[in-house]
N, C-alpha and C positions, 0 to 999 in steps of 0.2 A: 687426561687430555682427550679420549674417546668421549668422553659427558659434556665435558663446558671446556667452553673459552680461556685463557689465559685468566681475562681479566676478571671474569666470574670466581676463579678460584680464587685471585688474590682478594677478591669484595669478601669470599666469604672465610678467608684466612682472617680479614681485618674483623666481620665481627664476632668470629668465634674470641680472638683476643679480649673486644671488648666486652665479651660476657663474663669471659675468665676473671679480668678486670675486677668486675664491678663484685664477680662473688668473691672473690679473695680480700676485699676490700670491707665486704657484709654478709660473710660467710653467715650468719642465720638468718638473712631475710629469704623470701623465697625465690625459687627460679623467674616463676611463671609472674614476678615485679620485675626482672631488668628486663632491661632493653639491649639487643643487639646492635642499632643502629645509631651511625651518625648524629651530630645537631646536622649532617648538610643532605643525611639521605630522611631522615625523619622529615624535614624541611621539605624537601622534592615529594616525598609520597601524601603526605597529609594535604599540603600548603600548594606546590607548582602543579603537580600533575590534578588536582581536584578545583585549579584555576579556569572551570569549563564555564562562567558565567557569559553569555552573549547575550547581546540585546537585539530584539529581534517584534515588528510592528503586533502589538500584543490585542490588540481587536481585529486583526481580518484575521477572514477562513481562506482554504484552499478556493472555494468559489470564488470568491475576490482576486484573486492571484490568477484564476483560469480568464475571468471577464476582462480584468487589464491587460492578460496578452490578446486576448481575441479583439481588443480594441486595438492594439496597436498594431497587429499584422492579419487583419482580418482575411487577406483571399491567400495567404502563407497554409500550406497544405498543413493538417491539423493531425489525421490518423488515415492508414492505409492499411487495406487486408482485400489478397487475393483481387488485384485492380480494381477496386472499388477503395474512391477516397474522396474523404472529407475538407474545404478549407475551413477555418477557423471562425467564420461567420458563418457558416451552412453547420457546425456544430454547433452554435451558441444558439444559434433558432432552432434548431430542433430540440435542444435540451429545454429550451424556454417552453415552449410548445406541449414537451413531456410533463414538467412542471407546472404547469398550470393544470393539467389535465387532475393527475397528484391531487394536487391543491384540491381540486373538486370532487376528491375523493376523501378529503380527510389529514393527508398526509400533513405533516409538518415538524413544530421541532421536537425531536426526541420520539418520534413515534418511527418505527420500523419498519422498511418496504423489502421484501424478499426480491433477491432477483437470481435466476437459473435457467443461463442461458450458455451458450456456447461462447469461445472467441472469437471476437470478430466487432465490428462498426455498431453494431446494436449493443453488445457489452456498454460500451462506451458512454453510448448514447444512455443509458437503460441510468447505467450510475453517476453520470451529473446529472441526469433530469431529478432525481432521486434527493440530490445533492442540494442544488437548487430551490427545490418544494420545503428545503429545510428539515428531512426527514433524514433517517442515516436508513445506508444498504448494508442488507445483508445478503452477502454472495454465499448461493447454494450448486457447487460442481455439478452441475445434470448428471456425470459419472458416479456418483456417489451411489450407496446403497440407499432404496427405497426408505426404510427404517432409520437412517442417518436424519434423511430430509424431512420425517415425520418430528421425525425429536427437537429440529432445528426451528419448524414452525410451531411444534403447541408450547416448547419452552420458552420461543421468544414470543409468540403471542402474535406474530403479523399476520394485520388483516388480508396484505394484498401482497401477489408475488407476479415479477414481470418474466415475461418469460417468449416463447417464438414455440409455432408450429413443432418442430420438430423436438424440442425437448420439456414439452407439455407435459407427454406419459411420466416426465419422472416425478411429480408435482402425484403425490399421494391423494386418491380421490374422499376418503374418509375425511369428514373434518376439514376439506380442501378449504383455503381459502381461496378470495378473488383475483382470479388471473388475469392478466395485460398480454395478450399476444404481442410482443411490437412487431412483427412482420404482416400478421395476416390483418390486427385490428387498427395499426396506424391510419389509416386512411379514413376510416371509419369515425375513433375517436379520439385521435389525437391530433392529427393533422391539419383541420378545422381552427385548432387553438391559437391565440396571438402569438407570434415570433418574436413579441417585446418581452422583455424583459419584470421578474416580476419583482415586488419589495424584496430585500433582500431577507431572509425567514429564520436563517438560523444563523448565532454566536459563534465565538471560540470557544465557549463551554459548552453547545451543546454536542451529543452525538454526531460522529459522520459515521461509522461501520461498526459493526458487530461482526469478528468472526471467531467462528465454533473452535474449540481444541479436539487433537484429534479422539479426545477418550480414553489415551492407552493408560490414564489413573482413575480410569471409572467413565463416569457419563461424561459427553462430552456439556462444555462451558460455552459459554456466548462470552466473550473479552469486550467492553466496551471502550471504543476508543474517540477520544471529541477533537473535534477538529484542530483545536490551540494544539496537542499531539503530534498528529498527523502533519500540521503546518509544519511546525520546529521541527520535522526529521525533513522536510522537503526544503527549508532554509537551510540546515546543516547539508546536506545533499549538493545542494546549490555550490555554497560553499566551495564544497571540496571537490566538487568535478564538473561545475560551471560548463550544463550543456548552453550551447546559444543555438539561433534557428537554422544554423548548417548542420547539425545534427539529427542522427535516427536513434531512434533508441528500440529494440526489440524486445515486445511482450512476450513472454510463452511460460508463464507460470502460470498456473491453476490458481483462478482471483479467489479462491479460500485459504490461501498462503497469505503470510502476510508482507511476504515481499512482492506482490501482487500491487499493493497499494504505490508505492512510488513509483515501479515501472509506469502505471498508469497514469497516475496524478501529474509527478516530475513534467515529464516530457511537457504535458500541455501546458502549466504555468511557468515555462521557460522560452516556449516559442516554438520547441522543436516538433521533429515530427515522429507520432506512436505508430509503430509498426507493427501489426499483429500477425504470428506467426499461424498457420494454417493449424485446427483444431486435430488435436491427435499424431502430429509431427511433431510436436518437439522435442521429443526423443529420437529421431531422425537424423545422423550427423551428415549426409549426404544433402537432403533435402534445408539443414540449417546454413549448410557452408555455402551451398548456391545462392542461398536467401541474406545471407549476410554480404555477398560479393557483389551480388545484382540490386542490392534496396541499400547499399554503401551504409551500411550500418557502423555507427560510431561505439553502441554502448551498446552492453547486455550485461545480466545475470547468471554467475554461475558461482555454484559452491566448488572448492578448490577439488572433490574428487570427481567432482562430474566435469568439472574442466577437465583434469587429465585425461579422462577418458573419451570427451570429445578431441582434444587434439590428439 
């Protein structure tokens, strides 16, 4: 009774019997042919619990799902970092904006745009414009080792990586590919671009991100993942914890995790609004609990031992 439950031990009292059962009945066939269970637990394992089919609109992307809310609550505040914030139409032009920019660079579907930048509104901005051009992102931690981010661009092959003033240096100058400032170069060459909207460029089959593993079984991998993916984990999402536009949801994981991707995504094709936590805080439980109490945050991320140990 220190191990299991009551009723665990009588479940496994019932199929130890019915093993006994079945050999004492065919005492030469082998072990490893019966079966311990049930017709009603065979039934539930195989049959009820593997009942996971849902039907779910099978040609849009996450892009479609961000454009129908930004159409229906366009000036509803969209993402916030460090008082600076976006509505929902002042995102959807800019990412438009970004994406055409893209476009005239080549980007599109299934071809791969790097991006390494900090957290924050340009994040943001950087990977739906990305999005949109029909290209998929791959996010590179500016933290990361120098020799990470070389491996991550000659293995994936991207021509072009976006990036901000201040986390340029980590972008390995050998073999560099071609960089986007979006702080220092927006004005320059992106912001000139139409605020409409452009064809929409890429499927549910194709690519939306690439991210790397961390290597600890050798080199690290590029995962590819396509939008139909990434959509049906943001319907199931939906689903089961149904944010609506009262709600905050707080980033603060490193967008090369791959729980990065629905902090991000969720929030915008739902309505609500993405909160980014200040870069380098969030391993701060002081600076998280003030930010959780003052930006009334509804939702975050936490694995169950970093929760205990935040509260």
């Amino acid at each position: 009774p220190d191990l299991f439950k009551e009723e665990t031990i009588q479940r496994m009292a019932l199929q130890y019997h019915k093993l006994l059962t079945a050999v004492i009945a065919a005492p030469s066939s082998k072990l490893s042919g019966r079966s311990m269970l049930s017709d009603k637990e065979r039934l539930q394992l195989l049959e009820a619990f593997n009942d996971t089919d849902v039907d779910f609109p099978k040609h849009t992307t996450i892009v479609d799902l961000f454009q129908q809310t930004a159409d229906s609550a366009p000036e509803a505040i969209a993402v916030v970092h460090e008082g600076e914030q976006l509505t929902y139409r002042e995102l959807d032009q800019r990412t438009n904006q970004l994406a055409r920019y893209l476009i005239s660079k080549g980007a599109g579907p299934n071809a791969l745009v790097g991006i390494c930048i900090e957290r924050g509104i340009e994040m943001i901005v950087g990977i739906l414009g990305i999005l949109k051009a029909g290209a998929a992102y791959l996010p590179m931690d500016p933290q990361y080792p120098k020799a990470r981010i070389a491996h991550m661009i000659a293995d994936s092959g991207t021509k072009m990586v976006l990036t901000s003033s201040a986390c340029a240096r980590a972008i390995p100058k050998e073999n560099a590919p071609e960089t986007l400032l979006l702080d220092d170069h927006w004005k320059d060459k992106v912001q000139r671009r139409s605020t409409k909207r452009t064809k929409r460029a890429a499927g549910p089959h194709n690519t939306a991100y690439v991210i790397y593993t961390s290597g600890s079984t050798g080199t690290p991998k590029g995962a590819i993942n396509p939008h139909r993916a990434i959509f049906n984990r943001i319907m199931w999402t939906q689903r089961n914890y149904a944010l609506g536009r009262e709600d905050v949801v707080l980033q603060k994981t490193s967008f090369g995790f791959d729980v990065s991707v629905w902090e991000l995504i969720w929030p915008l094709t739902a309505g609500a609004r993405l909160l980014f936590a200040r870069q380098g805080a969030q391993a701060d439980v002081g600076y998280l609990k003030q930010l959780i109490d003052s930006e009334k945050v509804t939702t975050l991320h936490f694995v169950p031992s970093m929760l205990t140990a935040f509260l």
